[in-house]
C-alpha positions, 0 to 999 in steps of 0.5 A, spaced: 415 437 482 418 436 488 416 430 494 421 432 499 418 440 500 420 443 506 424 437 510 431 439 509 430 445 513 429 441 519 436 437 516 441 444 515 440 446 521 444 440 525 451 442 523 450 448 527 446 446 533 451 442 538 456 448 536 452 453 538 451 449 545 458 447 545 460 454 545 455 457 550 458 453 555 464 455 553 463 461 554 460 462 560 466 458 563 470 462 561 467 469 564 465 465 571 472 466 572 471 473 573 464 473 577 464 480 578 464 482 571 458 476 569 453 481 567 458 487 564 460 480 560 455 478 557 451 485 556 458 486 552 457 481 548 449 483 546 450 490 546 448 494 540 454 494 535 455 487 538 448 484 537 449 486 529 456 484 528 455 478 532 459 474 538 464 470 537 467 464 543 473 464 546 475 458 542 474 462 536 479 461 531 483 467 528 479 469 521 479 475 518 473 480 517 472 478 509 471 470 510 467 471 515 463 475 511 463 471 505 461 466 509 455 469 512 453 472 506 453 466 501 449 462 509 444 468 509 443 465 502 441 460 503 437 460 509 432 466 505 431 461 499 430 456 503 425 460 509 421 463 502 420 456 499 417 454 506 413 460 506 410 459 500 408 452 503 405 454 509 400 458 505 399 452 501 397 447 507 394 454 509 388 454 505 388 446 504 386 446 512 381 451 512 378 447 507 376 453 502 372 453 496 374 449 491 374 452 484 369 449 479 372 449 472 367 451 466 362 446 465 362 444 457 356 449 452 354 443 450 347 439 452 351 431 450 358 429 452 364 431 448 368 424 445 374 423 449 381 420 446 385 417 452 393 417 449 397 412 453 405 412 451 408 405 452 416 403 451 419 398 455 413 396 459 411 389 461 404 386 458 401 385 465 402 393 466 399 394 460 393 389 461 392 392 467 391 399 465 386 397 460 382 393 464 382 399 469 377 403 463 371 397 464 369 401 470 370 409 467 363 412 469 362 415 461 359 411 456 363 407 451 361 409 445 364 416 447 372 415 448 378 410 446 384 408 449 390 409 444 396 405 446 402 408 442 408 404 442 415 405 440 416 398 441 420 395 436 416 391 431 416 383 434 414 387 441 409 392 439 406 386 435 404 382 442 402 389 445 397 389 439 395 382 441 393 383 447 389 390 446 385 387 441 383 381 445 382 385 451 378 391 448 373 386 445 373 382 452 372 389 455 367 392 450 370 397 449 374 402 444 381 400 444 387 399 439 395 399 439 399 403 434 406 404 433 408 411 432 412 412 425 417 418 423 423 421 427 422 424 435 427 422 440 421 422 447 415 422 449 412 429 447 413 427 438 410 421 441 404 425 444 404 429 438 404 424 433 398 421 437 393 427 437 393 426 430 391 420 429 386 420 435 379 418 433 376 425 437 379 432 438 378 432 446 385 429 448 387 426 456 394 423 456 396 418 461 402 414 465 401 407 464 401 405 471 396 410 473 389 408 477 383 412 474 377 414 478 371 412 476 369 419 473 375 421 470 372 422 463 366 426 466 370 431 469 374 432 462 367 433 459 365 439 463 371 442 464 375 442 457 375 447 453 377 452 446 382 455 452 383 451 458 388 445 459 386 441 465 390 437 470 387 432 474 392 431 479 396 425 481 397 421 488 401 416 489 401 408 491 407 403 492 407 396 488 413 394 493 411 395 501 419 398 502 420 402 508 421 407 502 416 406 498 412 407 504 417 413 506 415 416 499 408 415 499 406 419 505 411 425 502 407 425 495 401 425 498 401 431 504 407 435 500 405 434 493 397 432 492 395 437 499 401 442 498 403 443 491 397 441 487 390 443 492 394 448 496 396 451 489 390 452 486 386 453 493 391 460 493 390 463 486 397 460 484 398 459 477 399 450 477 403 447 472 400 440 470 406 436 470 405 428 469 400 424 469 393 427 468 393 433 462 387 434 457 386 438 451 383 439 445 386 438 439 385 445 437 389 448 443 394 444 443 396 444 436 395 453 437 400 452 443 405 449 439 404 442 440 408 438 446 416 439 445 420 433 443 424 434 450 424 430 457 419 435 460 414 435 456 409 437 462 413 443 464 413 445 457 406 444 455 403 447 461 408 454 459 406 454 451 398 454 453 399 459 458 403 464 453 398 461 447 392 465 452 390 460 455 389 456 463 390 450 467 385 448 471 385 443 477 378 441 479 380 438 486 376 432 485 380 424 486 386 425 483 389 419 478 393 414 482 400 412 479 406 408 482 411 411 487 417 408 487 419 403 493 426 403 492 432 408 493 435 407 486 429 408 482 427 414 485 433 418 484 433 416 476 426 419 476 427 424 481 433 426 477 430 427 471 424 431 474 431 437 476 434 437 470 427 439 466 426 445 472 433 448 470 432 446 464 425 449 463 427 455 467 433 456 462 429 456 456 422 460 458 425 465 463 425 470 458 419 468 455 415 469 461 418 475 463 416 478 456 409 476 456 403 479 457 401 475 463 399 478 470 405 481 474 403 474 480 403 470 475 410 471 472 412 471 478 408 465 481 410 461 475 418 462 476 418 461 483 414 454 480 419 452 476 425 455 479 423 450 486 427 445 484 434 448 483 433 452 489 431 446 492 437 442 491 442 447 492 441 449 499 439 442 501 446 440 498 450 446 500 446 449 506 449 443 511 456 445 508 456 452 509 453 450 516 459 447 518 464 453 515 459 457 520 459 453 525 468 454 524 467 462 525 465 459 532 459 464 533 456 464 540 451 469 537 451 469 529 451 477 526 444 479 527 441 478 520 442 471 520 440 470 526 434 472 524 434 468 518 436 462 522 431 463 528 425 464 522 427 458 518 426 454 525 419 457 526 417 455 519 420 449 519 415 448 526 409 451 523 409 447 515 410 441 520 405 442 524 400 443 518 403 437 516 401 433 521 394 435 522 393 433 515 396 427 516 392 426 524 386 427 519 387 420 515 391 415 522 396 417 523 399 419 529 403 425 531 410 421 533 409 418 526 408 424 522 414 427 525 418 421 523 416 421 516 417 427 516 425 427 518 427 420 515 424 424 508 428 430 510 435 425 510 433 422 504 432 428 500 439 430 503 442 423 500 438 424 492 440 432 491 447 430 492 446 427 485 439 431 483 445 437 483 449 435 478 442 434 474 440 440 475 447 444 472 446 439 467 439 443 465 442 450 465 447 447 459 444 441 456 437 440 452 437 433 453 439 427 456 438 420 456 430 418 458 429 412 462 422 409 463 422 410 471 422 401 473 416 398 476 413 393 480 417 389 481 423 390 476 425 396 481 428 390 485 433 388 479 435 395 477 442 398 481 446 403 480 452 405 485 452 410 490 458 413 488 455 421 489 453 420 496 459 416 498 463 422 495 459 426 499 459 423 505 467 421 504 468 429 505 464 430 511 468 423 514 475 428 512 473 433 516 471 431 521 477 428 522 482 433 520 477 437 525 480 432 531 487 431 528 488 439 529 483 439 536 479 443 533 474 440 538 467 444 537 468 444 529 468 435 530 462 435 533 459 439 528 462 435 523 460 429 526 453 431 527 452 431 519 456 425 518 452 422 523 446 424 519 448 421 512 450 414 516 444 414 518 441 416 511 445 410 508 441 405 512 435 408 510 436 408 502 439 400 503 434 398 508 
């Protein structure tokens, strides 16, 4: 999952704009000279062989033909990733504006509510989070003969002793059905943890939770109706922040508008295949163990979500209120739960393209689901090279870049404006006003470029590596005492410093402007990431 859908778009194109300007007004400076020969210039400049080559300023420097073109070519690249994923998410917010009908899952064969096991994994959790998720079950609209609360622990034995404490003692405070275990035998991750809990919950209809998620009051009802031998349903999940931070706000408004309304409702509003990914996801036993069981890997979501599909199965999302889980309200946090999220796309896409691609699934499903999982990489990729590549273009000192990506670049402009526009009435809809909405929806575009700088070398590191080191995301109020540096995005910023002033030491004055346009996006990046 991605919450930073579509903002770098409006971030890739600033390297280029002050040096587009800067060079009209060269070259018009330089034609009034003759101002005879106005017109005959500037038609020369856009007749046809020109127009699709493009044109070049005065000012240009001297490059030959094949690094201009190698250039244009990994640029175009970019752009059309970047245009086809903005795409997809205007239809999204299409359908979510004009309020199609929602589909209704299958409601259940069976005249009495099935028994639900609810499987909430803790390592490393403080006893109020716990305390507070238990507490949250007293007001589940279902009746509390009919479901448990399963805490599974990997806690080391004098901790996990103190969780079973406080679960006993709530669950009989609560009057209702819950206990503590300690999972045993091998496992690196959460999955072996989910796997080992299916088999030794009381009931064969299985919901997996976070344990900082927010229930709605009819979550156990609409598992009942819509779980059954061949169907994984996904809940969905909206974010709340713990730490009123200005990121946490920033990032709230972003998994709301990009994540609940576009990847989720707009997914399954459009006919898309959904992947159920975090908290949310209930089964019954017997599917789960056909499909294979969760795998013992940091994206057990991502893998789960695959295997029912090829094991004949579907993923369902109703569209009622979604599960409420932490979002994280400093920058820090953010970038090690955002980083893992990369490295499960690139890996997951590793690991499942071929088995996708030789399935049985529908045409648009294969598709849909690749595109899915391969938004992460294709994501961070042009948010992290796009402004780059930008700037080597803006060197070539084009007035008028060659007709293809000019066509690209206008495209990408306009559906930029368009995925905005949708955006903000949404967003209009809940109190937000249109100058608001906008800034959001910049300031996320800034921060998405600062955390893919790190996120990249994740995403390269799923292509290779099956693991790495699982972190619980921090929350409350321990985001506050969990640092790391800010090297990646000093490295980055550093380059950019460095040619700019290069730039100015060889009074190559339209490229420093360019470059000093991204530095000044970054800048202002740090002070939104340390505010």
């Amino acid at each position: 999952m991605d919450p930073l859908y579509g903002n770098i778009s409006i971030i890739t194109i600033i390297p280029n704009v002050s040096s587009y300007l800067h060079n009209i007004s060269l070259y018009f400076r330089n034609i009034s000279k003759y101002s005879s020969n106005i017109s005959s210039n500037i038609i020369t400049c856009i007749n046809s062989s020109q127009f699709v080559e493009g044109c070049r300023g005065p000012s240009a420097p001297s490059m030959t033909s094949s690094d201009i073109f190698i250039i244009y070519f990994i640029y175009s690249i970019l752009l059309f990733f970047d245009l086809i994923l903005i795409i997809q998410f205007i239809i999204y917010f299409r359908k979510v504006a004009r309020g199609a009908p929602r589909r209704s899952p299958p409601k259940s064969a069976s005249a009495d509510p099935p028994p639900i096991s609810f499987i909430v994994p803790v390592k490393n959790e403080p006893l109020e989070v716990i305390a507070a998720m238990l507490t949250r079950f007293s007001d589940v609209d279902y009746p509390r003969d009919l479901f448990e609360v399963l805490i599974v622990s990997d806690d080391e034995p004098d901790y996990f002793a103190k969780i079973k404490t406080l679960v006993d003692a709530l669950a009989r405070e609560l009057g209702i059905d819950a206990r503590a275990v300690r999972r045993t035998g091998g496992g690196k991750f959460r999955g072996s943890a989910f796997n080992w809990a299916a088999e030794v919950a009381k009931y064969d209809v299985l919901a997996f939770l976070d344990v900082d998620s927010k229930l709605p009051r009819d979550i156990a009802r609409r598992i009942a109706g819509a779980v059954d031998e061949r169907t994984l349903l996904f809940l969905g999940w909206d974010g709340y922040i713990s730490l009123f931070t200005k990121l946490g706000k920033l990032l709230k408004f972003v998994y709301k508008y990009f994540l609940l309304y576009g990847a989720y409702l707009g997914r399954a509003l459009s006919g898309d295949v959904l992947l159920a990914l975090g908290s949310g996801i209930a089964l019954r036993r017997d599917l789960l163990r056909r499909a294979g069981g969760f795998c013992d890997c940091v994206a057990d979501d991502y893998d789960i979500s695959l295997k029912v599909l090829l094991a004949g199965g579907r993923i369902v999302y109703d569209g009622g209120a979604p599960i409420m889980v932490e979002v994280p309200s400093t920058y820090f946090a953010f970038r090690k739960q955002f980083a893992r999220w990369v490295f499960n796309s690139s890996y997951i896409l590793r690991r499942y393209l071929v088995k996708v691609l030789r399935s049985d699934l529908p045409l648009r499903s294969k598709l849909s689901i690749l595109l899915n999982v391969a938004q992460h990489p294709l994501l961070v990729t042009t948010a992290v090279f796009l402004p780059v590549v930008g700037l080597a273009a803006a060197y070539t000192g084009y007035i008028i870049p060659p007709l293809p990506v000019a066509i690209l670049e206008a495209a990408l402009a306009v559906a930029t404006a368009v995925l905005l526009r949708y955006v903000v009435a949404l967003a209009r809809r809940e109190g937000y006003s249109l100058a608001e909405s906008l800034a959001i929806a910049a300031q996320n575009g800034i921060i998405s470029l600062m955390i893919n700088i790190t996120a990249f070398v994740y995403m390269l590191m799923g292509f290779f590596r099956s693991s790495i080191t699982w972190r619980v995301t921090p929350k409350g109020s321990s985001q506050l005492a969990f640092r790391e540096n800010f090297a990646p995005e000093l490295i980055y910023t550093a380059a950019v410093a460095a040619v700019f002033v290069w730039a100015l030491l060889a009074h190559m004055w339209i490229f420093a402007l360019s470059a000093l346009s991204l530095l000044a996006v970054l800048l202002y990046g740090f002070y939104l990431i340390t505010g």
